[in-house]
C-alpha positions as CSV (number, residue, x, y, z in Angstrom):
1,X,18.2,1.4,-4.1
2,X,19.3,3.1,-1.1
3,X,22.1,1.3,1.1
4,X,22.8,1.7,5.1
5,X,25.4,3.8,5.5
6,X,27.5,3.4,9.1
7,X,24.9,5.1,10.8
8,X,22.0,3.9,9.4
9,X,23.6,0.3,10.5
10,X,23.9,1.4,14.0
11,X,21.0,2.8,14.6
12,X,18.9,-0.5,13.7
13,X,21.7,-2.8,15.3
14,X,21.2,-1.3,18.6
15,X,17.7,-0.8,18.3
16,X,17.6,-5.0,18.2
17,X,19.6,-5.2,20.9
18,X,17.6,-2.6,23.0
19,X,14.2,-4.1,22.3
20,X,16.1,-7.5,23.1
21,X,16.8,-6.9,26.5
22,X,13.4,-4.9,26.6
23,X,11.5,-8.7,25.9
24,X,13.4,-10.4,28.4
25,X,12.5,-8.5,31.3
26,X,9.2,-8.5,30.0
27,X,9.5,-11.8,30.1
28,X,10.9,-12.4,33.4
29,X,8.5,-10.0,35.1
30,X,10.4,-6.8,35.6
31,X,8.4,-4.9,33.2
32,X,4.0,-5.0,33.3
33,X,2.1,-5.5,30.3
34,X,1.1,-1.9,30.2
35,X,4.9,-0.9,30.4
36,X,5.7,-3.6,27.5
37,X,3.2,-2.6,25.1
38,X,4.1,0.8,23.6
39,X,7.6,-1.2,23.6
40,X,6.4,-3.5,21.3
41,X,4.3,-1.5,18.8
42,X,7.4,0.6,18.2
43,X,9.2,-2.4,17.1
44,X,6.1,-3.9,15.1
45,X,4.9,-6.0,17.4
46,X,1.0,-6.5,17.3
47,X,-1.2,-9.1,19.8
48,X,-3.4,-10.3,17.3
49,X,-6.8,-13.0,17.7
50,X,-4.8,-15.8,17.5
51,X,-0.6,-15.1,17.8
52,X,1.3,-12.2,17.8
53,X,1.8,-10.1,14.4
54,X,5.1,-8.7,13.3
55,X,4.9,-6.3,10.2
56,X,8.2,-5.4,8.6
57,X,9.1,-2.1,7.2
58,X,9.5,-1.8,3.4
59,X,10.6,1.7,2.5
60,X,8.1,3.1,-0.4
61,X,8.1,-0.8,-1.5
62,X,11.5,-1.5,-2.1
63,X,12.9,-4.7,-1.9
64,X,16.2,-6.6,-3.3
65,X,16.5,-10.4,-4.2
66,X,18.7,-10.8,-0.6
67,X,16.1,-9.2,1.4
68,X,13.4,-11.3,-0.1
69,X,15.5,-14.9,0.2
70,X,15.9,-13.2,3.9
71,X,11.9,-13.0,4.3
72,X,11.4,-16.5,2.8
73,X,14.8,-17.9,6.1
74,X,12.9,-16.2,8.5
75,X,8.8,-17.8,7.4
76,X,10.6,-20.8,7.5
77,X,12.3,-20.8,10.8
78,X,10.5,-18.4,12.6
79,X,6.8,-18.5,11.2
80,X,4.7,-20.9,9.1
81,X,6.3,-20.7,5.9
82,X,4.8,-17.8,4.3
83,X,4.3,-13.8,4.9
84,X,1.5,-11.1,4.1
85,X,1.6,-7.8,1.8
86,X,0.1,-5.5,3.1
87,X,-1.8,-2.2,1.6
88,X,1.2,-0.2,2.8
89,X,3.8,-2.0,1.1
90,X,4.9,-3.2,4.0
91,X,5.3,-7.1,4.8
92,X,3.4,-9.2,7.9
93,X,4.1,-12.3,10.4
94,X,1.0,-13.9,11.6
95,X,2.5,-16.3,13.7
96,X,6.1,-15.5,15.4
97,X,6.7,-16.3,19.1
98,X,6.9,-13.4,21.2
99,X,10.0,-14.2,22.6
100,X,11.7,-15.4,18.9
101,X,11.2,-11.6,17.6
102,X,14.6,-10.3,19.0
103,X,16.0,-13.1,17.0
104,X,13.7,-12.2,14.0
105,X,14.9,-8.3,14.3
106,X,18.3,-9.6,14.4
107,X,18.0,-11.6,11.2
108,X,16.7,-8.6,9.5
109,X,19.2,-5.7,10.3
110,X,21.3,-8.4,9.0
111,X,20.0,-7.5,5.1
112,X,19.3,-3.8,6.2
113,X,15.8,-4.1,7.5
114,X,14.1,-3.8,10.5
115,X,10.3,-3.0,11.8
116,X,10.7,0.2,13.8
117,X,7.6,2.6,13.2
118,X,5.5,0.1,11.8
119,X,3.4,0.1,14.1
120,X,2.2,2.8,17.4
121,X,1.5,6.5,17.2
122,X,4.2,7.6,15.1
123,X,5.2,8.1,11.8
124,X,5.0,5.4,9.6
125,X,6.2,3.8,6.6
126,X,6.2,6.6,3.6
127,X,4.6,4.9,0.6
128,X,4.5,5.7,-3.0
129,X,4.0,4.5,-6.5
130,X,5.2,0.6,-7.5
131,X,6.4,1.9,-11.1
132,X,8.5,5.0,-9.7
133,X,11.5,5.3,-11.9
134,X,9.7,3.8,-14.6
135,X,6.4,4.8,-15.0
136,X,5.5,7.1,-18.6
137,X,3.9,9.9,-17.1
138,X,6.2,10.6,-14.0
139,X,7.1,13.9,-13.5
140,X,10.2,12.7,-11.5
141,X,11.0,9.5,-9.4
142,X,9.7,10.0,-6.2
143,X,11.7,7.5,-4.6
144,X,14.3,9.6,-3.4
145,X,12.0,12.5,-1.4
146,X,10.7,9.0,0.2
147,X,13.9,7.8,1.9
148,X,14.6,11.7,2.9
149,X,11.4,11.6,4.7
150,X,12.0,7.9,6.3
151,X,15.7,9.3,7.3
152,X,13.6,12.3,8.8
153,X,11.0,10.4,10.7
154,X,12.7,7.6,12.0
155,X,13.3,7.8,15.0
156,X,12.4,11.5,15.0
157,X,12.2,12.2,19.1
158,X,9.8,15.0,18.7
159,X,6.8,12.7,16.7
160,X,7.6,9.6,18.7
161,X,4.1,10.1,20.7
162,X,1.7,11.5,18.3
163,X,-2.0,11.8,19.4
164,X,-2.3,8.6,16.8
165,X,-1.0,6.6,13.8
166,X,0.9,9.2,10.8
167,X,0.9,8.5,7.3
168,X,2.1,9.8,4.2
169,X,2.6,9.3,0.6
170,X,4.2,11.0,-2.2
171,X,3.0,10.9,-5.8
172,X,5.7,11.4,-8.8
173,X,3.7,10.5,-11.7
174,X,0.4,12.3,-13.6
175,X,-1.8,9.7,-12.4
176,X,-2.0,8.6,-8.6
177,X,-1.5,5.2,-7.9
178,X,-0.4,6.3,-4.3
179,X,-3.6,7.6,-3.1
180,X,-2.0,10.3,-1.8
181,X,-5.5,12.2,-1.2
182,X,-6.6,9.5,1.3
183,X,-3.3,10.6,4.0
184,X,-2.3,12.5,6.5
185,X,0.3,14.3,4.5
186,X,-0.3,13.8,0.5
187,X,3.1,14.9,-1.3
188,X,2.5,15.9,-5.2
189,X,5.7,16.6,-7.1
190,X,5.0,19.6,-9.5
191,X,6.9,22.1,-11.6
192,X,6.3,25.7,-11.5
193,X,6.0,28.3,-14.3
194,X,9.8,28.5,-14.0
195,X,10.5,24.8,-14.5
196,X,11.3,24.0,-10.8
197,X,11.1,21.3,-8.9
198,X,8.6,21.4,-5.5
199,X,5.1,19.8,-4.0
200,X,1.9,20.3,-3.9
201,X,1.0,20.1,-0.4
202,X,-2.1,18.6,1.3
203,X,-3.0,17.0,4.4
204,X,-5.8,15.6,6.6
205,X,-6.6,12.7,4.5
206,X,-7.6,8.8,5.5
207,X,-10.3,6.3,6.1
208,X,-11.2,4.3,9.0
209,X,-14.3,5.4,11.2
210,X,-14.5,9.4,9.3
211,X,-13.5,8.8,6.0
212,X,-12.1,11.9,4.7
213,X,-10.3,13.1,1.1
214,X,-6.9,15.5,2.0
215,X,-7.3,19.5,1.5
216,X,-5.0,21.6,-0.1
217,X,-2.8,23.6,2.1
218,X,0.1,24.8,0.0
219,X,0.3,24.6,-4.2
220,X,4.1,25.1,-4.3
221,X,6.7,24.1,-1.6
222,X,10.3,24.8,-3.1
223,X,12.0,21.3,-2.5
224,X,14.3,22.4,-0.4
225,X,12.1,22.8,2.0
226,X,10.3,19.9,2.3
227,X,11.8,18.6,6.2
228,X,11.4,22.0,7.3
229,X,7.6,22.3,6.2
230,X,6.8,18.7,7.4
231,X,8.1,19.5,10.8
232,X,5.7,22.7,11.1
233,X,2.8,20.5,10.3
234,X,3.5,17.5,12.3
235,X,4.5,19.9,15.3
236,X,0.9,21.6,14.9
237,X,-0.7,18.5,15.0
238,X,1.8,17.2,18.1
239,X,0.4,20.4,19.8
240,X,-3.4,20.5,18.4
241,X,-4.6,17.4,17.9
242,X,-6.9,15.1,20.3
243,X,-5.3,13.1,23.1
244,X,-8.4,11.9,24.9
245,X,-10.1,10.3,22.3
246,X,-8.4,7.5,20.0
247,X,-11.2,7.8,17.5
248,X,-10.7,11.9,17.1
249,X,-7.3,11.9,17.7
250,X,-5.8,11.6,14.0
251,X,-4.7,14.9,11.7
252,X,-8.0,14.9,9.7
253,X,-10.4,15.9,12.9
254,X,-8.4,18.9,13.8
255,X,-8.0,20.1,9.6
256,X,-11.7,19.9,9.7
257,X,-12.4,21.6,13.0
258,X,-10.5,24.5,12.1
259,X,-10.9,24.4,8.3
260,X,-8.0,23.8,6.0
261,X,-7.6,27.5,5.3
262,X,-7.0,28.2,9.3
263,X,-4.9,25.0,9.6
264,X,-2.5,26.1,6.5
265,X,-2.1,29.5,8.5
266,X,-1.2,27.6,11.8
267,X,1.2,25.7,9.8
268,X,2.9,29.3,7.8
269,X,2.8,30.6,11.4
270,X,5.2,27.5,12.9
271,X,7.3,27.5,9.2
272,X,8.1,30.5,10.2
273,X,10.1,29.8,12.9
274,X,12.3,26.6,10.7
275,X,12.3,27.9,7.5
276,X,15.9,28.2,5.9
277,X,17.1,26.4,9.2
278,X,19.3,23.5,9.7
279,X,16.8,20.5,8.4
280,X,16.9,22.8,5.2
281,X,17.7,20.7,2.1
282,X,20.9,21.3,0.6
283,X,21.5,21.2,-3.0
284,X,24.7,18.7,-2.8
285,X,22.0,16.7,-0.3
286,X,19.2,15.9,-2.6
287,X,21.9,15.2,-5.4
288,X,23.4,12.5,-2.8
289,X,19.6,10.9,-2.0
290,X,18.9,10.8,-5.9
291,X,22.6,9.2,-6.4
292,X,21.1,5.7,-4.7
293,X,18.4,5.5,-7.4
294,X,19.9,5.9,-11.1
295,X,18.8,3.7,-13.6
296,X,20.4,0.2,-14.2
297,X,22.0,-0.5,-17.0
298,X,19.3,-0.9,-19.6
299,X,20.5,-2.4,-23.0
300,X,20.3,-1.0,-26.7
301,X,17.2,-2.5,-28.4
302,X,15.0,-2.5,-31.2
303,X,11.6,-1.8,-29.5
304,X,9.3,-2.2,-32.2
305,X,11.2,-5.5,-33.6
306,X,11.0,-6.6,-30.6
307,X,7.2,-5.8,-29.7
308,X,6.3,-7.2,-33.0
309,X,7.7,-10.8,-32.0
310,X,6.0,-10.5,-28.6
311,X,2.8,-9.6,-30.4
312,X,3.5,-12.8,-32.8
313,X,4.1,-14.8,-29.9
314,X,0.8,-13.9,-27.4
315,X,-1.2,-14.3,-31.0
316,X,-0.5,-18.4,-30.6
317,X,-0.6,-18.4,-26.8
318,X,-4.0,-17.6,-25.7
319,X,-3.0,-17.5,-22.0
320,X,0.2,-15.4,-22.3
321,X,-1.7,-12.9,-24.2
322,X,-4.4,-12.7,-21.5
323,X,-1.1,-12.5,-18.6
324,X,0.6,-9.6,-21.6
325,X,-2.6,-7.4,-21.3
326,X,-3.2,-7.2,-17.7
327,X,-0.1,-8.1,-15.7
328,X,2.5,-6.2,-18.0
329,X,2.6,-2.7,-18.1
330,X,5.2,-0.1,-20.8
331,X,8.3,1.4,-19.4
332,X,9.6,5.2,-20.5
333,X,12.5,2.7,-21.2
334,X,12.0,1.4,-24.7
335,X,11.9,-2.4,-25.1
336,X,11.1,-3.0,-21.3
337,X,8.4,-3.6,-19.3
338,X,7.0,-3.9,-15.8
339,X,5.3,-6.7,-14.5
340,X,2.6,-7.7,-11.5
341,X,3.5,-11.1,-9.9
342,X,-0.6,-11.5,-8.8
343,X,-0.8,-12.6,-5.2
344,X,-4.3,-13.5,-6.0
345,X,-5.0,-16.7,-7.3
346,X,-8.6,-18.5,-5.9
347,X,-8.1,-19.8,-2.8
348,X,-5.1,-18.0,-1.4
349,X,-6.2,-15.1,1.1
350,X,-5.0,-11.8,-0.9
351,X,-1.7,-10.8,-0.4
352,X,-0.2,-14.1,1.0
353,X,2.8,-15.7,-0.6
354,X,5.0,-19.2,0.7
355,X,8.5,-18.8,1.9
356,X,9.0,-21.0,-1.6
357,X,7.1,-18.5,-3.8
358,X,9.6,-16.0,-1.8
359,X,12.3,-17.5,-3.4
360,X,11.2,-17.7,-6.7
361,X,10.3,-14.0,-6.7
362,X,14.0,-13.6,-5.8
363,X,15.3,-15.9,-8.8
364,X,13.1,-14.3,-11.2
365,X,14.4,-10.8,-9.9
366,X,17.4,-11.6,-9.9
367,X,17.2,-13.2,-13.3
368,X,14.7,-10.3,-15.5
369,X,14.9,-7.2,-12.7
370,X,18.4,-6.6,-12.1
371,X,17.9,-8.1,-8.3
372,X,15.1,-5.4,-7.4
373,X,11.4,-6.1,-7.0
374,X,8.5,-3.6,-5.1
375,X,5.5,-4.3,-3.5
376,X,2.3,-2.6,-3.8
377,X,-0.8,-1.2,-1.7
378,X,-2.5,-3.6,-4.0
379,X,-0.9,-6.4,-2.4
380,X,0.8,-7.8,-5.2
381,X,4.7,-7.6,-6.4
382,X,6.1,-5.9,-9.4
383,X,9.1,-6.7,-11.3
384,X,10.8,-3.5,-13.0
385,X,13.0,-3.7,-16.5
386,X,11.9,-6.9,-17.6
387,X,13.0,-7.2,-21.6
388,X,10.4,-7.6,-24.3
389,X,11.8,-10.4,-25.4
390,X,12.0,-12.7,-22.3
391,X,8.6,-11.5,-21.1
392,X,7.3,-15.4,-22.2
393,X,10.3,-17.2,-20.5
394,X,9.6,-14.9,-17.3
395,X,5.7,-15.9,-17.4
396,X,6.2,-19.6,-17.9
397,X,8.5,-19.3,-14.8
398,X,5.9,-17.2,-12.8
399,X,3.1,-19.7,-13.7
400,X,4.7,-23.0,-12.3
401,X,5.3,-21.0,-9.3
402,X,1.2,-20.1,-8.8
403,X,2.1,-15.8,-9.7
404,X,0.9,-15.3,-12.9
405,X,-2.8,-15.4,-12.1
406,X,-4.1,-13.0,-15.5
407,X,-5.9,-11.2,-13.0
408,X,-4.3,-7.5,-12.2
409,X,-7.0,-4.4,-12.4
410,X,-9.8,-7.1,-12.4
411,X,-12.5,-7.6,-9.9
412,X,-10.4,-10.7,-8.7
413,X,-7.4,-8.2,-8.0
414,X,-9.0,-7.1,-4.6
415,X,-7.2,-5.7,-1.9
416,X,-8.5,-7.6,1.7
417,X,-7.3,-7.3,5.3
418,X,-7.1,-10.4,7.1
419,X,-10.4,-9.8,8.8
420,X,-11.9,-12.4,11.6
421,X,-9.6,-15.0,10.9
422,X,-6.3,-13.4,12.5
423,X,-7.0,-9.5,13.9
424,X,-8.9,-9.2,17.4
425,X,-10.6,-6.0,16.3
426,X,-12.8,-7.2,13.1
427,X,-16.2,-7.6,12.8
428,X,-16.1,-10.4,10.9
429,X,-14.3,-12.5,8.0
430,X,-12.6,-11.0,5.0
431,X,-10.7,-14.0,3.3
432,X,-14.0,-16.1,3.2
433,X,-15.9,-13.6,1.5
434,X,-13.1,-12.5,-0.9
435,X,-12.6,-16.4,-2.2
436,X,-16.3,-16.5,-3.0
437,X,-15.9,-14.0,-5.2
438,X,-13.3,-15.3,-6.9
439,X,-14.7,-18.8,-7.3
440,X,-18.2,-16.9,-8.2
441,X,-16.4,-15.0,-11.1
442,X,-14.0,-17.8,-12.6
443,X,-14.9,-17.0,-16.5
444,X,-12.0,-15.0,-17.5
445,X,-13.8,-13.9,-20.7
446,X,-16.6,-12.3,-18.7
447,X,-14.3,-10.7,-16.0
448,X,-12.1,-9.1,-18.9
449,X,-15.5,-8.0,-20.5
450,X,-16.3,-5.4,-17.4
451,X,-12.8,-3.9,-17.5
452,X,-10.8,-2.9,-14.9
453,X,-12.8,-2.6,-11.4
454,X,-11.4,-2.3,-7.8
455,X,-13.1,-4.2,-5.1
456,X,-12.0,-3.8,-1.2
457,X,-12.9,-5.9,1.3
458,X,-12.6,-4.6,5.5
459,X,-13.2,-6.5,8.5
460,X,-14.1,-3.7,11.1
461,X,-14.2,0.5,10.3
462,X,-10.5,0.3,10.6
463,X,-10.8,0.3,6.8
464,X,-7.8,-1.7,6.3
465,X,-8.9,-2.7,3.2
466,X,-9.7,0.5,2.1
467,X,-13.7,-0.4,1.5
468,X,-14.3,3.5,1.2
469,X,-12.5,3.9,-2.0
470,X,-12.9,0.8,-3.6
471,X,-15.2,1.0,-6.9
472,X,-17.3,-1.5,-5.0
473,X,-16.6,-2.0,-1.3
474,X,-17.4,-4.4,1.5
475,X,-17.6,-3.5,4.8
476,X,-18.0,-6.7,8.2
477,X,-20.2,-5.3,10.5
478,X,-21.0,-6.9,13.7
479,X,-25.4,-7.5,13.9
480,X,-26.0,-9.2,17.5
481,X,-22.8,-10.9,17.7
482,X,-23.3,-12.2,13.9
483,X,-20.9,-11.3,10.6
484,X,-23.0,-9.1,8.4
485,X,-21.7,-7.0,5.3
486,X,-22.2,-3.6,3.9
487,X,-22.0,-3.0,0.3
488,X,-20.4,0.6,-0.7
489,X,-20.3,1.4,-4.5
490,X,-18.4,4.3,-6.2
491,X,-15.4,5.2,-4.4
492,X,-12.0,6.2,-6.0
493,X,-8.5,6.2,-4.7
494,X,-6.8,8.5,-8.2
495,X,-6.6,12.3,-8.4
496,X,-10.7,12.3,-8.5
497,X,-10.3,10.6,-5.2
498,X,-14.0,9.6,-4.0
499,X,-15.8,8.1,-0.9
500,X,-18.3,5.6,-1.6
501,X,-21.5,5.9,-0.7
502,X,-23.9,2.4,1.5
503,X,-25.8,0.8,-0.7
504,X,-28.8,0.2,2.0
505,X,-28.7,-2.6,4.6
506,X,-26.4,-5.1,5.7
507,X,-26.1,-8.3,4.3
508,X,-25.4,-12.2,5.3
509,X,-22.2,-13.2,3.9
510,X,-24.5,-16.1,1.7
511,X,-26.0,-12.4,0.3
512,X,-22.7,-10.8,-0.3
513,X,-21.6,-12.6,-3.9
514,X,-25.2,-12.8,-5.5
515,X,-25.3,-8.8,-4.7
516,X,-21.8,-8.2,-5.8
517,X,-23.3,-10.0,-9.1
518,X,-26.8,-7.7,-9.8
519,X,-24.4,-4.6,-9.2
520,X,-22.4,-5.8,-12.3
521,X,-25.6,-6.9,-14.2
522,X,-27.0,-3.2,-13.7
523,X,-23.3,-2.0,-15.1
524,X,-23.3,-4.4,-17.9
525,X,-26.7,-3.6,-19.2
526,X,-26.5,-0.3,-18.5
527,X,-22.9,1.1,-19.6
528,X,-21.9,3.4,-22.7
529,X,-19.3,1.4,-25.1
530,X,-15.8,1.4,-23.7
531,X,-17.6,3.0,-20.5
532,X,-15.8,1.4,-17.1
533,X,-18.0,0.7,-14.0
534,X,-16.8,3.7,-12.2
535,X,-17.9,6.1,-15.2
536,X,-21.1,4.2,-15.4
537,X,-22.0,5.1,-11.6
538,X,-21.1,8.5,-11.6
539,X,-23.5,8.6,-14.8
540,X,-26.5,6.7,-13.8
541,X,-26.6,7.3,-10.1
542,X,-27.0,4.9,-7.2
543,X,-30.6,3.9,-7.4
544,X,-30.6,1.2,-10.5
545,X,-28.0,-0.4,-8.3
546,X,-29.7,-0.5,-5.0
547,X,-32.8,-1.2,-6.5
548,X,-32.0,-4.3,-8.1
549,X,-29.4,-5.5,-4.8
550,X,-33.0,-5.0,-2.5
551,X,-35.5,-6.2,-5.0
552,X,-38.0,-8.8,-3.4
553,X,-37.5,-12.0,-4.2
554,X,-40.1,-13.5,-5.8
């Protein structure tokens, strides 16, 4: 994984320092509340319902053993004992004390991490896919073009004040698991017919209150120049885009104002003036970048000895077999696999984990994933090169610590924002609702029966959750001061990225689980063997489902 360098080290040291002497004359009166608070947001400072919110940068989801024993210190002495994962890969305080965050900074840049850009209108954290490096079908690891982008944007002077919030991701593999349709900037690494390197290029994508999938602007970008090209379009948009109104201020308004065709020539137009200019990538440059992410040292096995004992062993264990199917996953590395700690077990809001799970994530990383670990935008944790053959040692271990819940892919592996119960601008509660679905579908027979199914949960249009691409989505609204729901079925967040579409009215949240199970009913009496519930929608339509959600009762 990447390392500070010198620079890299100063930057963030005096940035704590800086934003500590910032808090203390906030604190003593010499700078206003309306002074303090673009302060704060740059540092990742939030004022939520109940306490302030810190959220901690996480570079494309990479973490090491250190940094994660660093987390758990900091839960323990600064928080409540345990932290959040968040859809961005990023990591969340719900309770620090305003005037302990200096301290908290500190602690961090101590381990090389810090929460600059996580929040404000700026560019934030670049995300990408958990299984980069290892994945089958990548096309190359991604994770390097990520930390060139966060060296590019941190800090950048020129995109400090963007009309709003900036986000983009970059997709290395054949199948998206970055959602890199649904951002502002969505990076797809591609070959040409000459066998080179570049990107795909799109932009204008995201949820919240206009949902709206990314259009192409450019099918090949040489990789060189990548900076270059991101600068043209983030200096349109710093130009163009909508200052006076928060809720038409972000990329995707202006692209589909002007059209994406007329946008891309805006952006050719500003190239113009960078291109093969000093923020061009050097060859020697993108070697140095990819230098920080070579693979460990992975030892000389028999693979098919050794996935014939595994297969032995899951055949007398009923449990780790049903753990081996969904939270394991095959490495281009023969005789190793990847595997999904599940931050989902019934009961536990999605996504939270103890300062004491924190450091048992760190043992077992440092133990089966030669000291690395990732997070993903599914809120869950994934350990990377993890032998065949210690797979059942690592799940025993995972299981006495509450993360081996056999529940990745699954209607129980739901991404959910916080909702009502900690941010000031929902609508109403998303933890409730998401742990009566879990307790609702406990039967692991019949959950593994309807295959793999997303379900996101949002507290307010925000779309935190991501409700809009969720094969089934749930939406708080606020009815006359009262928490209602809105069911959405049939979005995607893959390459055949997809909004979903309401069902009909809102719903009580008494209503929400009893709906959630006639939507499945229709799938499962209506679905084509080996057909997923996705497949089964686009197929049938969305009638049998709404019909049978707003039958009359008898």
């Amino acid at each position: 994984m990447y390392r500070y360098d010198q620079y890299d080290q100063t930057i963030v040291d005096e940035r704590v320092a800086q934003y500590r002497d910032q808090t203390q004359r906030y604190l003593a009166g010499t700078i206003s509340e309306e002074e303090f608070l673009p302060l704060r947001l740059q540092n990742g400072l939030y004022v939520q319902r109940l306490a302030p919110m810190l959220r901690i940068a996480v570079p494309y989801g990479l973490l090491s053993s250190q940094q994660i024993r660093k987390l758990a210190h900091i839960s323990r002495k600064y928080d409540k004992g345990y932290v959040h994962f968040t859809t961005r890969q990023n990591i969340q305080l719900n309770w620090p004390q305003l005037e302990e965050v200096p301290d908290i900074l500190a602690e961090l840049a101590s381990v090389e991490m810090h929460a600059i850009q996580t929040s404000g209108n700026c560019i934030r954290n670049t995300t990408t896919d958990q299984y980069a490096g290892v994945a089958a079908d990548e096309i190359e690891d991604p994770r390097p073009w990520c930390e060139i982008i966060r060296q590019w944007s941190t800090l950048h002077p020129e995109f400090a004040f963007l009309p709003r919030k900036f986000k983009i991701a970059v997709c290395g593999s054949e199948e998206d698991r970055a959602a890199f349709l649904l951002h502002d900037i969505g990076i797809q690494l591609v070959t040409n017919d000459q066998g080179e390197s570049g990107f795909h290029i799109f932009v204008g994508g995201g949820l919240g209150r206009t949902p709206v999938i990314a259009s192409s602007i450019r099918e090949f970008l040489p990789r060189e120049h990548l900076l270059t090209y991101l600068d043209a379009i983030l200096r349109v948009y710093n130009r163009y885009g909508n200052r006076d109104n928060k809720y038409k201020a972000r990329i995707k308004i202006l692209v589909r104002a002007w059209t994406a065709e007329v946008f891309a020539e805006r952006v050719e137009s500003e190239w113009a003036h960078l291109k093969d200019g000093p923020a061009t990538l050097t060859g020697d440059e993108i070697e140095r970048m990819k230098s920080f992410f070579t693979m460990p040292d992975y030892k000389t096995v028999d693979a098919q000895a050794l996935d014939s004992e595994l297969q032995q062993t899951a055949g007398q264990n009923k449990a780790f077999a049903r753990w081996l199917e969904r939270n394991t996953r095959t490495q281009k590395q023969a005789g190793y696999r990847s595997v999904s700690l599940s931050l989902k077990p019934a009961g536990v809001a999605p996504g939270d984990v103890t300062d004491q799970q924190l450091e048992t994530i760190a043992d077992l990383a440092d133990r089966f994933s030669f000291g690395e670990l990732r997070s993903t935008h599914n809120q869950n944790v994934v350990l990377t090169d993890v032998l065949v053959c210690e797979l059942f040692e690592l799940w025993e271990l995972a299981r006495a610590a509450g993360l081996a819940t056999p529940n990745i892919g699954t209607i129980n592996d739901m991404i959910c924002c916080p909702g009502g119960d900690y941010c000031s601008l929902a609508n109403a509660k998303s933890i409730p609702v998401a742990e009566a679905i879990q307790r609702k579908f406990d039967d692991l027979d019949y959950v593994y029966d309807l295959g793999d199914l997303e379900l996101n949960i949002s507290g307010c249009m925000n779309a935190c959750g991501h409700h809009h691409i969720g094969h089934i989505g749930i939406l708080g609204v606020d009815k006359k001061g009262e928490e209602w729901y809105q069911i959405q079925i049939g979005g995607s967040a893959s390459k055949d990225a997809a909004l979903a579409k309401v069902l009909g009215p809102s719903l009580s949240r008494e209503a929400v689980t009893d709906s959630i199970e006639k939507l499945l009913d229709v799938y499962v009496e209506n679905r084509l063997e080996g057909e997923t519930f996705l497949a089964a929608y686009k197929r049938i339509g969305i009638d049998k489902f709404k019909e049978r959600v707003y039958a009359p009762t008898a």
